[in-house]
MARKE-472776 format. One record per residue (C-alpha): residue number from 1; residue in three letters; x, y, z. Coordinates in nm, 3 decimals. Each point is the difference from the previous one (the first is absolute). Last residue first. Example, Ala and Ser with C-alpha at 12.3 -4.5 7.8 and 13.67 -1.06 7.14 Angstrom:
! residues 2
- 2; ser; 1.367; -0.106; 0.714 $
- 1; ala; -0.137; -0.344; 0.066 $
***
This chain:
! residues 254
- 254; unk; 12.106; 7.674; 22.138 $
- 253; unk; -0.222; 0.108; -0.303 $
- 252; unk; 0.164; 0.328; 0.016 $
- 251; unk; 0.329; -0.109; -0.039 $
- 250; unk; -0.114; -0.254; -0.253 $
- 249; unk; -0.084; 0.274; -0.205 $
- 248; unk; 0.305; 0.238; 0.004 $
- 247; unk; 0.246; -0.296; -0.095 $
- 246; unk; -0.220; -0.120; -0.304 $
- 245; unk; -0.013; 0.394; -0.073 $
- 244; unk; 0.393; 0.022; 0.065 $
- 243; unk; 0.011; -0.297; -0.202 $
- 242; unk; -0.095; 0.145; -0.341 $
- 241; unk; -0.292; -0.183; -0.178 $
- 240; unk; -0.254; 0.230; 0.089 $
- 239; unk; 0.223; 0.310; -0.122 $
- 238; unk; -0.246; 0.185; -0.226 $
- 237; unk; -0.293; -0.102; 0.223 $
- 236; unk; 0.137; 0.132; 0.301 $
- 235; unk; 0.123; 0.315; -0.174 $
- 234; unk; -0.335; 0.072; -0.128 $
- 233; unk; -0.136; -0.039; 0.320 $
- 232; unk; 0.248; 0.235; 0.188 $
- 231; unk; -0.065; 0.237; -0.294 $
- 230; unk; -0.299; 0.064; 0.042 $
- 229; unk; 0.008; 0.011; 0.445 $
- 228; unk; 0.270; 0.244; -0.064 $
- 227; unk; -0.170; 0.201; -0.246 $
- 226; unk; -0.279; 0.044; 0.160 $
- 225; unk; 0.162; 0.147; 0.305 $
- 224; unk; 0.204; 0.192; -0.210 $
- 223; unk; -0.240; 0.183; -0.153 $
- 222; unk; -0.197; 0.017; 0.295 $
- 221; unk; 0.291; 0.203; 0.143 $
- 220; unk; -0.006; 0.201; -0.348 $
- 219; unk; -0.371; 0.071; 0.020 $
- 218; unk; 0.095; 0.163; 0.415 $
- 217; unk; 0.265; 0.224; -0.177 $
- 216; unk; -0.279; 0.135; -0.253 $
- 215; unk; -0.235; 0.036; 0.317 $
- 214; unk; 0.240; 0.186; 0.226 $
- 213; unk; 0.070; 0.227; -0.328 $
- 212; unk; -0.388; 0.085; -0.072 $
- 211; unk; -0.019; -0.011; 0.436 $
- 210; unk; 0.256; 0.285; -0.029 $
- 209; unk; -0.112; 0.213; -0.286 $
- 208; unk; -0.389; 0.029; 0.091 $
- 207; unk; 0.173; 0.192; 0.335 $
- 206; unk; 0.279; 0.162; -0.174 $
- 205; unk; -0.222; 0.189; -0.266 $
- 204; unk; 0.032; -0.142; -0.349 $
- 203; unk; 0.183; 0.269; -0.287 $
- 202; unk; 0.326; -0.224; 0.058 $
- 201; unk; 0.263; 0.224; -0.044 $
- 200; unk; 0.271; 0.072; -0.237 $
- 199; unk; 0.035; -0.247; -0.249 $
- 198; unk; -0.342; -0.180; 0.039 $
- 197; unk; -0.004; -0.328; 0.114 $
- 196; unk; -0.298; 0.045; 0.260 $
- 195; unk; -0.261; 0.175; -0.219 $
- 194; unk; 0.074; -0.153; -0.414 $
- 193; unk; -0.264; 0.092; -0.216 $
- 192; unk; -0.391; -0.072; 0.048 $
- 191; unk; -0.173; -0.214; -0.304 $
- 190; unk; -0.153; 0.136; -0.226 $
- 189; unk; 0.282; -0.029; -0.223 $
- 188; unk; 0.192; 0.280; -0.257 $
- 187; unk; 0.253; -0.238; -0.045 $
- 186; unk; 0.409; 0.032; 0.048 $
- 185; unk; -0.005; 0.137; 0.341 $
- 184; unk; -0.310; -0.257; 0.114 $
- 183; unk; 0.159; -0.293; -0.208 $
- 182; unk; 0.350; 0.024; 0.226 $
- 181; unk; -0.057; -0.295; 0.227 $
- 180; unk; -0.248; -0.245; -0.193 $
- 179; unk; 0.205; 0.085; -0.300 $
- 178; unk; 0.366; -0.027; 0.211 $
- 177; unk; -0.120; -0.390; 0.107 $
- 176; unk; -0.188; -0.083; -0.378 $
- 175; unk; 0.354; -0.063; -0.126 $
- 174; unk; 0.107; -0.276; 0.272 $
- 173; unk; -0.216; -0.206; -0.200 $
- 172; unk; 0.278; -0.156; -0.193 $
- 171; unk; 0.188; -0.104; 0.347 $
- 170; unk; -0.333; -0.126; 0.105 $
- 169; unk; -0.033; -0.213; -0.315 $
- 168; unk; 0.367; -0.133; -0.003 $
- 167; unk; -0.017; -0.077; 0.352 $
- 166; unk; -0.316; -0.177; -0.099 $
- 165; unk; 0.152; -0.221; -0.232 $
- 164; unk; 0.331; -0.089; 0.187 $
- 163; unk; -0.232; -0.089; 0.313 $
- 162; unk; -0.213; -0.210; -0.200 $
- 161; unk; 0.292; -0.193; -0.170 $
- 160; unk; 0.116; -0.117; 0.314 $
- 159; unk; -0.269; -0.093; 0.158 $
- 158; unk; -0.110; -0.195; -0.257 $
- 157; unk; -0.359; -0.089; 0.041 $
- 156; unk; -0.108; 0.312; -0.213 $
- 155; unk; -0.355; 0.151; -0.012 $
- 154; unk; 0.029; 0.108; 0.372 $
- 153; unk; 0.305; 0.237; -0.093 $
- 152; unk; -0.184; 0.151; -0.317 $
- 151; unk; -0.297; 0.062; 0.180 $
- 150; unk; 0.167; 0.164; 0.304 $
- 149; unk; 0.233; 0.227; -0.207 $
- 148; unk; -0.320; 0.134; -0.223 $
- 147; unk; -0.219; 0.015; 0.315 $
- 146; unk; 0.257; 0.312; 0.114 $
- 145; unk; 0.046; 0.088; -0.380 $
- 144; unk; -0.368; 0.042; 0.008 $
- 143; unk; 0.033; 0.204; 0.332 $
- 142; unk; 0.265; 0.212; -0.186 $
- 141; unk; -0.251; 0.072; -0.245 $
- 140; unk; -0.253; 0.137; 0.171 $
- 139; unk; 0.211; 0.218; 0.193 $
- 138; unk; 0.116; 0.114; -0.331 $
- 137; unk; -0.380; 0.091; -0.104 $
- 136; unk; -0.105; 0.212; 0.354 $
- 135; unk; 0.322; 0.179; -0.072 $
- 134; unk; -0.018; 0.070; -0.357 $
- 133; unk; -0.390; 0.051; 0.019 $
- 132; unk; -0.244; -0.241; -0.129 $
- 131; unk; -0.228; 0.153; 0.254 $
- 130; unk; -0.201; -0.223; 0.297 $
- 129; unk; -0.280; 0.032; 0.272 $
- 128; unk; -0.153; 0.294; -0.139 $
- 127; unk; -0.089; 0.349; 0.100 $
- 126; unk; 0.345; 0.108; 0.089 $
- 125; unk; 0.024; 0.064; 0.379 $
- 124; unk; -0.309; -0.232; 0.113 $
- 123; unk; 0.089; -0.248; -0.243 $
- 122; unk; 0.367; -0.027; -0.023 $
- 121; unk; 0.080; -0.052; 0.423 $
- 120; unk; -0.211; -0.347; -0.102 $
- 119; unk; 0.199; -0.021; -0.272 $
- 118; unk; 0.358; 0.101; 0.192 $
- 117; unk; -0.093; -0.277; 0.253 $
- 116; unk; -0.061; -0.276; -0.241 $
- 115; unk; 0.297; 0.051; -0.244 $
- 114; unk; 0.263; 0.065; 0.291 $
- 113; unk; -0.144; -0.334; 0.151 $
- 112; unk; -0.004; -0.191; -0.345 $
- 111; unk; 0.416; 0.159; -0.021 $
- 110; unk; 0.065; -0.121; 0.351 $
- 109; unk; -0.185; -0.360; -0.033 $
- 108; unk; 0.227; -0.016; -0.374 $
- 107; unk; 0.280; 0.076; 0.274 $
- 106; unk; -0.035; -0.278; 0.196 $
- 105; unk; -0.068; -0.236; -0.245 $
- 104; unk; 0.332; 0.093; -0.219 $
- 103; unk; 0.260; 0.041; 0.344 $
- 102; unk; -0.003; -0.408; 0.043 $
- 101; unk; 0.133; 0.004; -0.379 $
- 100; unk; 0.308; 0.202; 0.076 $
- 99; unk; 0.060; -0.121; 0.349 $
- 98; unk; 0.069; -0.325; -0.130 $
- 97; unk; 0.184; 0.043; -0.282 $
- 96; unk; 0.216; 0.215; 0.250 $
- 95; unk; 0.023; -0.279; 0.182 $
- 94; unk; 0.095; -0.282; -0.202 $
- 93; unk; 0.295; 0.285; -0.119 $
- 92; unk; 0.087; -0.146; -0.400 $
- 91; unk; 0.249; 0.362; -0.005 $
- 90; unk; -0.131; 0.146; -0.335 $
- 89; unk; -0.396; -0.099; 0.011 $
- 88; unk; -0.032; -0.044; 0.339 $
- 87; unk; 0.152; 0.357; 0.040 $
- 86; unk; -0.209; 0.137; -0.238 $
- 85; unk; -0.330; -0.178; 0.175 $
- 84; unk; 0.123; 0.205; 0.298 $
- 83; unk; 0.009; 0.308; -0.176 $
- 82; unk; -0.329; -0.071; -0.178 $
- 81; unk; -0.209; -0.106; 0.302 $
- 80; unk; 0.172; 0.313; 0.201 $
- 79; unk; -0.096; 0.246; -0.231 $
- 78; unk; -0.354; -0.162; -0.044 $
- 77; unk; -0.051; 0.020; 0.410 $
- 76; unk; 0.120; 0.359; 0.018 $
- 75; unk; -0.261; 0.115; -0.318 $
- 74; unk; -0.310; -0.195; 0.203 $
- 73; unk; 0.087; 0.119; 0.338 $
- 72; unk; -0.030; 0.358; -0.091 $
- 71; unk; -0.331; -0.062; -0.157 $
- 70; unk; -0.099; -0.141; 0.309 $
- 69; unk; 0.157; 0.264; 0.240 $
- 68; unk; -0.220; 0.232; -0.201 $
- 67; unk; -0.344; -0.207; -0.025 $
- 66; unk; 0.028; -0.085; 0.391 $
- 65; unk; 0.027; 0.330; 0.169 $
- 64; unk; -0.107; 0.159; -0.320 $
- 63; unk; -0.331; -0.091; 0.108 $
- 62; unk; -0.011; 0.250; 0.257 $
- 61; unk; -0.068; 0.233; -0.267 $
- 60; unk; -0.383; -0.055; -0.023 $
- 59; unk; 0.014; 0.147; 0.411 $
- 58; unk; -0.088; 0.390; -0.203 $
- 57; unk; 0.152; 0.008; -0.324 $
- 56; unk; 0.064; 0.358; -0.065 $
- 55; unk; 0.117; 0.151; 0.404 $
- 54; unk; 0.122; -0.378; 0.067 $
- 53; unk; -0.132; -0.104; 0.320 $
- 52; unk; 0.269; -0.005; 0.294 $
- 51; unk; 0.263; -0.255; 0.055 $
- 50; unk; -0.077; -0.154; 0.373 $
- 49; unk; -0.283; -0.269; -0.049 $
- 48; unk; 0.076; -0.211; -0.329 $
- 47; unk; 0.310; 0.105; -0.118 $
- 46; unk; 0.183; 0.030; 0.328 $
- 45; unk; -0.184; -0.317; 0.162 $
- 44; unk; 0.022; -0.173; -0.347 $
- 43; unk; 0.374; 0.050; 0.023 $
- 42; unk; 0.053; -0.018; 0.342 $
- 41; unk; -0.146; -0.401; 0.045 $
- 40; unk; 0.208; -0.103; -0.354 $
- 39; unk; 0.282; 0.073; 0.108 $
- 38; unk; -0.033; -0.171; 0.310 $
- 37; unk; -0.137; -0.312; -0.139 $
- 36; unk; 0.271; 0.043; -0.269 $
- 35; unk; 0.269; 0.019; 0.241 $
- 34; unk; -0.178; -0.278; 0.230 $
- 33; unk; -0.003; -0.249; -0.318 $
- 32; unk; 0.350; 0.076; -0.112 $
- 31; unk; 0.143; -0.077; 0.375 $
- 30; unk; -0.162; -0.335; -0.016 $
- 29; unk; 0.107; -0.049; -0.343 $
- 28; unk; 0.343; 0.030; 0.079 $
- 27; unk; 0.086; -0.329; 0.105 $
- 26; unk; -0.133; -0.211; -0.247 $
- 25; unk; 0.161; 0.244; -0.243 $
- 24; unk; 0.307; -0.146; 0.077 $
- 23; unk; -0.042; -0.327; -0.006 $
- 22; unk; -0.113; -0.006; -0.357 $
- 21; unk; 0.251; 0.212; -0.152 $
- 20; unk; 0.240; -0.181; 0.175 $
- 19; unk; -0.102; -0.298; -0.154 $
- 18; unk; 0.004; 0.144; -0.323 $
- 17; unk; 0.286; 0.113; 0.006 $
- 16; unk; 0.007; 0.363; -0.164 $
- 15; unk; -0.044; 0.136; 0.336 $
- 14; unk; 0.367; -0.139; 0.097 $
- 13; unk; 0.113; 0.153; -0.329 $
- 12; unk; -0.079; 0.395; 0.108 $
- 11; unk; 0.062; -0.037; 0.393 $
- 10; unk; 0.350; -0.089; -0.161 $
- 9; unk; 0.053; 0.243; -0.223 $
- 8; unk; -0.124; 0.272; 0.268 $
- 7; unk; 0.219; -0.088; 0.263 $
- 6; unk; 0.281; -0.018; -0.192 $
- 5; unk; -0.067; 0.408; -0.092 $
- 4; unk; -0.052; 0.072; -0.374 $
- 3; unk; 0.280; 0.194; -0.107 $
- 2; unk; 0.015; 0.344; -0.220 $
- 1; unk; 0.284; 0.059; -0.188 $
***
């Protein structure tokens, strides 16, 4: 039977505290900022200077530097909205309600970005800047499922019952995540298949491959970064009343 080391369980429940939560993260966001500073520095260096011109495309491609990691971003951030939102919904976690709905603006600003970029890669490639395609259409929809979650949380002044209702509504939309992924194998689609997750080999050279991958782990950083400074607030006003936020703010008014 497999066991979940000690250490594990409890790093596990002490980040469920809130106040943990919150000191915490204070002190990694320092070393989150220079990681995705970093990250962030190579990537467009590699994608934007060192990777070669595309043989078909010409420097249009270079796009994909921000359009792919985008779209990329936009399918991990729902997944994680709806699983935590699930476990806010079953378990009553404060904090996974919270992370759930601070993930929804963040990743509708994803999904526009993917949206954007991939229209204005559209129009020089395709002749137009948009095609009711499955792809282009189910990345549509998951950013009105995106502004879906954040209209329905805003619209209700209990807390409570807004986080049930939109875990519900992510967990529902969950659906549209293996369209988005799988409509280019299942659709005949204008737009490009798969390059980097392929099976066997990604058909990308190494040097366009790299900074793609730099860049996709420098979105998650900012991810996080966002998300911490989100849900920080949200937490603050959720638990206002609690005295570890009385006892927090007249430590720092001292």
């Amino acid at each position: 039977m497999f066991l979940i080391p000690d250490i594990v369980v409890r790093f596990y429940h002490r980040m469920a505290s809130p106040p943990h939560y919150y000191a915490f993260t204070q002190k990694i966001m320092p070393w989150l900022v220079v990681i995705f500073v970093l990250l962030t520095a190579a990537g467009l260096y590699g994608g934007l200077y060192l990777a070669p011109a595309d043989y078909q495309q010409g420097d249009s491609y270079r796009i994909i530097y921000i359009h792919v990691p985008s779209a990329w971003m936009s399918l991990f951030i729902y997944m994680v909205m709806a699983i935590t939102g699930a476990i806010g919904l079953v378990w009553r976690i404060k904090l996974a309600e919270v992370i759930s709905i601070s993930s929804a603006p963040i990743g509708a600003s994803f999904t526009f970005i993917a949206l954007v970029t991939g229209s204005l890669w559209g129009k020089p490639m395709w002749g137009t800047w948009w095609v009711w395609d499955a792809r282009l259409t189910s990345e549509l929809i998951l950013l009105f499922l995106y502004l879906g979650v954040i209209g329905l949380y805003g619209a209700i002044d209990d807390k409570k019952i807004a986080s049930k209702s939109v875990a519900i509504l992510a967990i529902v939309g969950v659906v549209n995540i293996p369209i988005i992924h799988y409509s280019v194998e299942w659709w005949n689609t204008l737009h490009q298949g798969p390059t980097v997750t392929k099976m066997d080999k990604p058909s990308i050279h190494v040097s366009m491959l790299i900074p793609l991958l730099l860049m996709a782990l420098s979105f998650k950083f900012y991810y996080l970064i966002a998300l911490i400074q989100r849900s920080r607030v949200e937490l603050l006003n959720r638990e206002r009343h609690s005295q570890w936020v009385k006892t927090m703010l007249s430590e720092q008014q001292q």
